[in-house]
DSSP file (Angstrom, degrees, kcal/mol; ACC not computed):
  #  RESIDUE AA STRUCTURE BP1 BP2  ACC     N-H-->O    O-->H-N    N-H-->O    O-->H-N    TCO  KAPPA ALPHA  PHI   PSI    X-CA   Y-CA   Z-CA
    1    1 A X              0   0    0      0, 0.0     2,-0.1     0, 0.0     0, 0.0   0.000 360.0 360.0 360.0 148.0   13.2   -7.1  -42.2
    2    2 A X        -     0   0    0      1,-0.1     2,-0.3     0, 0.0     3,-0.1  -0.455 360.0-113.4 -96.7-176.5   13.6   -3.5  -43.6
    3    3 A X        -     0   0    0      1,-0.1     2,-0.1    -2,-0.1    -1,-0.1  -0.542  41.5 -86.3 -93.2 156.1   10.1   -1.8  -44.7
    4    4 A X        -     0   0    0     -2,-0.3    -1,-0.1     1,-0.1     3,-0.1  -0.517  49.0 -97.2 -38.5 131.3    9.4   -1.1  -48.4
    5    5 A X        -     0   0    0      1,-0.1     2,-0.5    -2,-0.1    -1,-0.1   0.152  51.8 -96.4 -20.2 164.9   10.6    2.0  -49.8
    6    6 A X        -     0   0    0      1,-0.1    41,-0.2    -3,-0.1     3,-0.1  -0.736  33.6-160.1 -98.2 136.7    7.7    4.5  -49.8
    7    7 A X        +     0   0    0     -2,-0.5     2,-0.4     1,-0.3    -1,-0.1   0.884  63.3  24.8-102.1 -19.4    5.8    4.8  -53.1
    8    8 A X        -     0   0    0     39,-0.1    -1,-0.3    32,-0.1    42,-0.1  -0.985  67.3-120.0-114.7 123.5    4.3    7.8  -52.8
    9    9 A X        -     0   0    0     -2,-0.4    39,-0.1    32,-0.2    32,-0.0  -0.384  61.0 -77.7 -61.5 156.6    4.2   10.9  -51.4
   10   10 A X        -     0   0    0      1,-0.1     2,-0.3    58,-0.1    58,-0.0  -0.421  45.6-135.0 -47.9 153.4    0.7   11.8  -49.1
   11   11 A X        -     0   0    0     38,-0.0     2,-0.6    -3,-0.0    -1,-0.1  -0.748  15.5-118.0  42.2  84.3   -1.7   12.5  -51.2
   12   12 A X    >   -     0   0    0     -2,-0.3     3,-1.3     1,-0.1     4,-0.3  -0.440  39.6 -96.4 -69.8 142.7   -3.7   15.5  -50.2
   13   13 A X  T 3  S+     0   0    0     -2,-0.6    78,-0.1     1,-0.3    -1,-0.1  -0.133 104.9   8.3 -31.2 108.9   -7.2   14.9  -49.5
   14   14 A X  T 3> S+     0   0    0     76,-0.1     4,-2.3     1,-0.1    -1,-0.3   0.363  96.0 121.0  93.4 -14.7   -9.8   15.5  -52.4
   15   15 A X  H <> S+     0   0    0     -3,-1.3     4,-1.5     2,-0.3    -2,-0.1   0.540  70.7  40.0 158.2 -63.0   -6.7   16.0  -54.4
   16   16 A X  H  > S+     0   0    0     -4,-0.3     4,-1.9     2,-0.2    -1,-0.2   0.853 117.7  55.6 -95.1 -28.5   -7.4   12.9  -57.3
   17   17 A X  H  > S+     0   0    0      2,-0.2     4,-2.1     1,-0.2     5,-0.4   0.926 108.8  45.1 -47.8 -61.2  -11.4   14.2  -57.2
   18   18 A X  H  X S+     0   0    0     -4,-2.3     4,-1.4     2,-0.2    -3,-0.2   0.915 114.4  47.7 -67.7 -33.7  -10.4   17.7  -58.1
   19   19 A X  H >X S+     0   0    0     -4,-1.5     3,-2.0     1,-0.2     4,-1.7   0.983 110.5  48.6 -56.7 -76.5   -7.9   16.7  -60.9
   20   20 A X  H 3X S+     0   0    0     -4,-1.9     4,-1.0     1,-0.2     5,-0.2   0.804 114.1  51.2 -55.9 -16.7  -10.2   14.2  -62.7
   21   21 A X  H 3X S+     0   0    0     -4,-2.1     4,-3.4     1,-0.3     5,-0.3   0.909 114.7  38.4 -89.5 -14.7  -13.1   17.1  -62.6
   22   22 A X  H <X S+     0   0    0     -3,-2.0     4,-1.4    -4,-1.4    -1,-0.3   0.792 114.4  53.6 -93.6  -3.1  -11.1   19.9  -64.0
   23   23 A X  H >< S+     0   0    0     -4,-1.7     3,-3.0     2,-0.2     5,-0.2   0.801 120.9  46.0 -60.3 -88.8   -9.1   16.9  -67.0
   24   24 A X  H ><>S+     0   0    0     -4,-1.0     5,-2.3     1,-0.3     3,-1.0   0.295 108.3  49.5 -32.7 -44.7  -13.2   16.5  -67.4
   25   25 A X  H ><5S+     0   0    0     -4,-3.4     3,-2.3     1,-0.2    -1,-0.3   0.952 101.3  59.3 -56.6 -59.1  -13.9   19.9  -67.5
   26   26 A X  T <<5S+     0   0    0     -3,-3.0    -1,-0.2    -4,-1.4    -2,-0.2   0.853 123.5  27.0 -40.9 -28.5  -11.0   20.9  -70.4
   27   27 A X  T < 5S-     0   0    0     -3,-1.0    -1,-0.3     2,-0.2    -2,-0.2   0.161 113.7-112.1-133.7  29.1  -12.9   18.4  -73.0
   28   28 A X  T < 5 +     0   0    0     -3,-2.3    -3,-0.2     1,-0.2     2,-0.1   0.770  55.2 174.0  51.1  38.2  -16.2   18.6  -71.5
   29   29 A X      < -     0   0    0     -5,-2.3     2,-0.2    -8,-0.1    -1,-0.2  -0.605  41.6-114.1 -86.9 122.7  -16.1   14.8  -70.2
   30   30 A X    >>  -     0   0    0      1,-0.1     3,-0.6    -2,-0.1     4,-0.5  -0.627  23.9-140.9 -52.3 141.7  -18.9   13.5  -68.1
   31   31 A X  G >4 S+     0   0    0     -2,-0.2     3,-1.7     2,-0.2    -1,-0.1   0.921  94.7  59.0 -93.8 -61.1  -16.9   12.9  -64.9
   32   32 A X  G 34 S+     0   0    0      1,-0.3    -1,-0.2    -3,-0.1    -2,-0.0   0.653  96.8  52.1 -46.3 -21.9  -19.1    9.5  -64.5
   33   33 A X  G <4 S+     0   0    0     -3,-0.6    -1,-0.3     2,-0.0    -2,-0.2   0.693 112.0  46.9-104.5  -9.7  -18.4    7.6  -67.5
   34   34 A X    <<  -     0   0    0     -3,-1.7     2,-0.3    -4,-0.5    22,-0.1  -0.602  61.1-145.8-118.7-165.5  -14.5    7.8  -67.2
   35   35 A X        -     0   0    0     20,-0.4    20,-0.8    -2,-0.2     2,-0.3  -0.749   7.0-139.8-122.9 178.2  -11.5    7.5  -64.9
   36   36 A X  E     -A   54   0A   0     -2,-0.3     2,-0.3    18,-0.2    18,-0.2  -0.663  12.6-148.3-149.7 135.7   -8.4    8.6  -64.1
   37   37 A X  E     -A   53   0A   0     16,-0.7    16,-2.3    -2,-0.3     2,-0.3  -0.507   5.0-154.8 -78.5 116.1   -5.4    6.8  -63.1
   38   38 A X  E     +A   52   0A   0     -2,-0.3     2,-0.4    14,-0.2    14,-0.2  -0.776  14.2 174.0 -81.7 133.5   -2.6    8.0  -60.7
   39   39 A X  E     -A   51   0A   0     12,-1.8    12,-2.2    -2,-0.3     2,-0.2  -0.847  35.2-116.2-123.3 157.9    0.8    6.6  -61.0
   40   40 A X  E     -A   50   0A   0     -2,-0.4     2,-0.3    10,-0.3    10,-0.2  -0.608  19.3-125.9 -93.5 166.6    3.4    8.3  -58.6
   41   41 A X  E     -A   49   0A   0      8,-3.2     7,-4.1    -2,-0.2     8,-1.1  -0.986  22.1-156.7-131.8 112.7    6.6   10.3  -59.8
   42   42 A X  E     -A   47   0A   0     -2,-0.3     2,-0.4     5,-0.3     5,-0.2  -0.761   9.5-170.3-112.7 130.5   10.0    9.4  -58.5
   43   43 A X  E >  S-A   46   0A   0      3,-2.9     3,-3.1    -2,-0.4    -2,-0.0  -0.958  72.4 -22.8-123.7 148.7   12.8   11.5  -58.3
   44   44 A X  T 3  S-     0   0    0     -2,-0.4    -1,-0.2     1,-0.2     3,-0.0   0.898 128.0 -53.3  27.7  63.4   16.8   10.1  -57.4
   45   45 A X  T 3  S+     0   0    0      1,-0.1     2,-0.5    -3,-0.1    -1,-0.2   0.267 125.7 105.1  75.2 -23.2   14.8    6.9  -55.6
   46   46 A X  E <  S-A   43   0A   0     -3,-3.1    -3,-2.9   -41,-0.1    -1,-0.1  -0.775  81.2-108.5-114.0 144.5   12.8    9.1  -53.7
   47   47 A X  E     +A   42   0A   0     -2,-0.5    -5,-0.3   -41,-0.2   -39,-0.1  -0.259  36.4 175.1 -64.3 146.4    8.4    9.9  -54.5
   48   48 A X  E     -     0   0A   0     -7,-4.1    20,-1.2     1,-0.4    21,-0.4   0.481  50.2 -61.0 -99.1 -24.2    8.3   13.4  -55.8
   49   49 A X  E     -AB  41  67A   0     -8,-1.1    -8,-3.2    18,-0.2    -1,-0.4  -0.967  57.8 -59.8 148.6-166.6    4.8   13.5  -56.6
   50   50 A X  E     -AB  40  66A   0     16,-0.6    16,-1.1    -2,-0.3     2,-0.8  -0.820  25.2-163.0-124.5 114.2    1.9   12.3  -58.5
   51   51 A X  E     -AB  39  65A   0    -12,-2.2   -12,-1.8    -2,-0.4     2,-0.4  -0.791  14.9-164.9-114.4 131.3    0.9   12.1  -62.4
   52   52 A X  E     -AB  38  64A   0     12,-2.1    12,-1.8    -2,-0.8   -14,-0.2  -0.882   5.3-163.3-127.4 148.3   -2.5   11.6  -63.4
   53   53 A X  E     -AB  37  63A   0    -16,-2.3   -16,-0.7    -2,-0.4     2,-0.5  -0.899   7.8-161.0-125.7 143.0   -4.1   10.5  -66.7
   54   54 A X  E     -A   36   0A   0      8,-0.5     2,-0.8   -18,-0.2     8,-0.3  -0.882   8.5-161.7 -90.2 116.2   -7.6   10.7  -68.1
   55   55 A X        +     0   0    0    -20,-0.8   -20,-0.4    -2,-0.5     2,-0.2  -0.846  24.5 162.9 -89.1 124.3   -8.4    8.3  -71.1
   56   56 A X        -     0   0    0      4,-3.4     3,-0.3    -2,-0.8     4,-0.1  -0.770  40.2 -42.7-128.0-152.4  -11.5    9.5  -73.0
   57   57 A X  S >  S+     0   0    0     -2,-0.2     3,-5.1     1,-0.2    -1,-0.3   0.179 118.1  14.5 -61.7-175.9  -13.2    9.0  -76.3
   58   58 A X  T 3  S-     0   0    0      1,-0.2    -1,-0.2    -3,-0.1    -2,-0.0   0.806 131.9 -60.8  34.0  50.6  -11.4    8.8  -79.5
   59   59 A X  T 3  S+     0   0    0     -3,-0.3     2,-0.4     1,-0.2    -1,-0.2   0.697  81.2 166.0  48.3  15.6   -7.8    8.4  -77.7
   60   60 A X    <   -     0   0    0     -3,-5.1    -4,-3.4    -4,-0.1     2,-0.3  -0.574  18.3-160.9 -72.3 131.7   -8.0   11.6  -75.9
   61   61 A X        -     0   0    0     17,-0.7     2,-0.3    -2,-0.4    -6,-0.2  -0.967   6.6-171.4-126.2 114.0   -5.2   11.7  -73.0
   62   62 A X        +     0   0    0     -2,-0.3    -8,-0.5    -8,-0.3     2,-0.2  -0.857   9.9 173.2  28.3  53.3   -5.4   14.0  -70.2
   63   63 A X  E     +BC  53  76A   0     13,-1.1    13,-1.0    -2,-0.3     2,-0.3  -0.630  12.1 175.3-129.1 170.0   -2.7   14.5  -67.8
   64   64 A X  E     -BC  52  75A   0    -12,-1.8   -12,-2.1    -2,-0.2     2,-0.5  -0.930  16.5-140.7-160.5 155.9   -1.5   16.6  -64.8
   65   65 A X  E     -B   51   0A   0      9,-3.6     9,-0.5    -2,-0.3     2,-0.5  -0.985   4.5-156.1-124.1 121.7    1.2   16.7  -62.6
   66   66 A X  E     -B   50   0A   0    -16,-1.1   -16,-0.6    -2,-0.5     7,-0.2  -0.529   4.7-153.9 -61.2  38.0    1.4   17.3  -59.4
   67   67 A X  E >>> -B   49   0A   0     -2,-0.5     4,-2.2     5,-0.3     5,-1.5  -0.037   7.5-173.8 -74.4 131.2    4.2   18.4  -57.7
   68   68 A X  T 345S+     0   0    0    -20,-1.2    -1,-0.2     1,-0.2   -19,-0.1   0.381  84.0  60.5 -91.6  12.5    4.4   17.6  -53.9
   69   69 A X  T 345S+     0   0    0    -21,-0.4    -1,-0.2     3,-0.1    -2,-0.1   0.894 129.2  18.1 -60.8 -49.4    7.8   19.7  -53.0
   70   70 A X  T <45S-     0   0    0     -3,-0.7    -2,-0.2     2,-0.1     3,-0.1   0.357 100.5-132.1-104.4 -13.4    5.7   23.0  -54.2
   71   71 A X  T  <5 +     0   0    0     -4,-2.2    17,-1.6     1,-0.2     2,-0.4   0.945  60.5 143.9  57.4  37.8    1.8   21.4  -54.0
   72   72 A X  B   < -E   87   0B   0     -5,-1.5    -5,-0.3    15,-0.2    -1,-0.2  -0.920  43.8-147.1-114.9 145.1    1.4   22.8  -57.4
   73   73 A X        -     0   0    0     13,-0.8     2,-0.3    -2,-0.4    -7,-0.3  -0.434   7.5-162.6 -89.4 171.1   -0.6   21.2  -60.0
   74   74 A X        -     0   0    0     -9,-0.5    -9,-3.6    -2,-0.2     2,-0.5  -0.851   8.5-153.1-149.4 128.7    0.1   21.4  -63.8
   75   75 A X  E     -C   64   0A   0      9,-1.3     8,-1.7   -11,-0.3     9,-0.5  -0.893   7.4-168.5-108.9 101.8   -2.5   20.5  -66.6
   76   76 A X  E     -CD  63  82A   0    -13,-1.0   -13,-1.1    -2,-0.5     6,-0.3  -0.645  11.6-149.3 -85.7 136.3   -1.9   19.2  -70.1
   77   77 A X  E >>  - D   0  81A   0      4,-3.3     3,-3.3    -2,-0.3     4,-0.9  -0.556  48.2 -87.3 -88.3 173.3   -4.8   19.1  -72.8
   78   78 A X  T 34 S+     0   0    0      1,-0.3   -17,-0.7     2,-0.2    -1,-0.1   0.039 122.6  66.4 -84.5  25.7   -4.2   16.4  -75.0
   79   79 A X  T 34 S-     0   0    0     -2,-0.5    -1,-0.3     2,-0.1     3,-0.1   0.204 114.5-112.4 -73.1 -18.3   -2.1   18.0  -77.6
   80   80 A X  T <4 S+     0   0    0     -3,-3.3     2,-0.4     1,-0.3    -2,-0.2   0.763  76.1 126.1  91.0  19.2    0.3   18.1  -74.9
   81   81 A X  E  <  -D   77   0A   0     -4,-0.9    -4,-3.3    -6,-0.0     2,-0.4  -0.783  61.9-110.5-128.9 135.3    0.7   21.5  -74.2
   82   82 A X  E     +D   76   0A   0     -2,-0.4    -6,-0.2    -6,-0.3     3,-0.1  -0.790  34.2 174.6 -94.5 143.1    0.1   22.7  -70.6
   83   83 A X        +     0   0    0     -8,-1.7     2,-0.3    -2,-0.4    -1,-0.1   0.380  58.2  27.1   2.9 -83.4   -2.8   24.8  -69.8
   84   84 A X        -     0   0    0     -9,-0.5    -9,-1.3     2,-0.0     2,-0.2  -0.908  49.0-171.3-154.8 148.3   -3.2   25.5  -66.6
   85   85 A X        +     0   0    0     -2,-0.3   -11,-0.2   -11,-0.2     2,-0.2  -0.683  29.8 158.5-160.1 114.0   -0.5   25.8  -63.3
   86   86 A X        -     0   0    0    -13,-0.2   -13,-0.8    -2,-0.2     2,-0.3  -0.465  44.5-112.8-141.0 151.7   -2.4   26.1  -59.9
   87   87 A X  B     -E   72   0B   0    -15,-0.2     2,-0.4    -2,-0.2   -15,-0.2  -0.526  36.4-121.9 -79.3 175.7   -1.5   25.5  -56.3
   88   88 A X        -     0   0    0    -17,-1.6     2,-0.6    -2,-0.3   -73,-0.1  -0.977  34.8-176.6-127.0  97.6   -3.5   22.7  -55.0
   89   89 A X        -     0   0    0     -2,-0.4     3,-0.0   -77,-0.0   -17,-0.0  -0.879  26.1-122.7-101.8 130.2   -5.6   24.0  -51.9
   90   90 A X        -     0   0    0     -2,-0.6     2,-0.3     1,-0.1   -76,-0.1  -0.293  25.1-120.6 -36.2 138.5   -7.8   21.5  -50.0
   91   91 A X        -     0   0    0    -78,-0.1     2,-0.2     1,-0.1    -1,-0.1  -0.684  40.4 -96.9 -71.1 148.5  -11.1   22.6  -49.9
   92   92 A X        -     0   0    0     -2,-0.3     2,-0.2     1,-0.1    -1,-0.1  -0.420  50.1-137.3 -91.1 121.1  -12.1   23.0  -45.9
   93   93 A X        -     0   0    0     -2,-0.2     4,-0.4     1,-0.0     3,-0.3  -0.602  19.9-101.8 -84.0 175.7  -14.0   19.5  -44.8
   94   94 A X  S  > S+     0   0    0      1,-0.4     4,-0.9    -2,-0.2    -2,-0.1   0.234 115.5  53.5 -77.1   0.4  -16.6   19.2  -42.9
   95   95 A X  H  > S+     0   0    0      2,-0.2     4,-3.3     3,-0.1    -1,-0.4   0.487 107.9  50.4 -96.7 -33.3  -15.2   18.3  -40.0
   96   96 A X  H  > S+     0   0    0     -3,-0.3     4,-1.7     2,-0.2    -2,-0.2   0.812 104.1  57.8 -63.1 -40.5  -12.9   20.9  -39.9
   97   97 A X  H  4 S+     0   0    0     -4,-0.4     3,-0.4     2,-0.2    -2,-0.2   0.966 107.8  54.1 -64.2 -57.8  -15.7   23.5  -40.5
   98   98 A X  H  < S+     0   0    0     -4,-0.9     3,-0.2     1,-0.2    -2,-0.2   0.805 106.1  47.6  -4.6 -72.9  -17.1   22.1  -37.5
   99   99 A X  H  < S+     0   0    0     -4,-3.3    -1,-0.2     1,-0.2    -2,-0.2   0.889 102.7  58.9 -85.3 -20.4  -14.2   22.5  -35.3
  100  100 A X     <        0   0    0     -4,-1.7    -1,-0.2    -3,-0.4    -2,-0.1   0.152 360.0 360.0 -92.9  45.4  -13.3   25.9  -36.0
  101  101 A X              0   0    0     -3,-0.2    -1,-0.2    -4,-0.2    -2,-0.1   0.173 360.0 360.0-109.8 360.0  -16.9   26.9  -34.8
């Protein structure tokens, strides 16, 4: 039997935590009372990367994209209109700090 297709590309680490706090940040959204959903982004069959949506009050929607070829983020406010365009670097865990001590 062959395996599934892959549905996503990795994920970096900390990745869907640092998007929802900076959607939250743009409309000043407690991070606690919402969510935000990641659906993956497929390009000719194969995952490209990640898009993720905030719902808040009044129908406000959220998004960013992710692309995992370049590891750059992009952030729309909810007119649609981008924002913000970042690389996405991992903040250093704590295990990490560890070993290069």
């Amino acid at each position: 039997m062959t395996e599934p297709p892959e549905t996503s590309p990795a994920v970096p680490t900390g990745l869907h935590d640092y998007v929802h706090r900076r959607l939250c940040g743009r409309e000043n959204l407690v991070p606690e009372l919402f969510r935000t959903v990641a659906r993956p982004l497929v390009r000719r069959g194969a995952p490209c990367g990640t898009r993720f949506e905030l719902c808040g009050l009044r129908d406000v929607r959220l998004t960013a994209v992710w692309d995992a070829s370049h590891n750059v983020l992009y952030f729309f406010d909810a007119r649609g209109e981008r924002f913000c365009r970042e690389p996405f670097v991992p903040a250093a865990d704590d295990d990490d700090l560890r070993a290069a001590a």
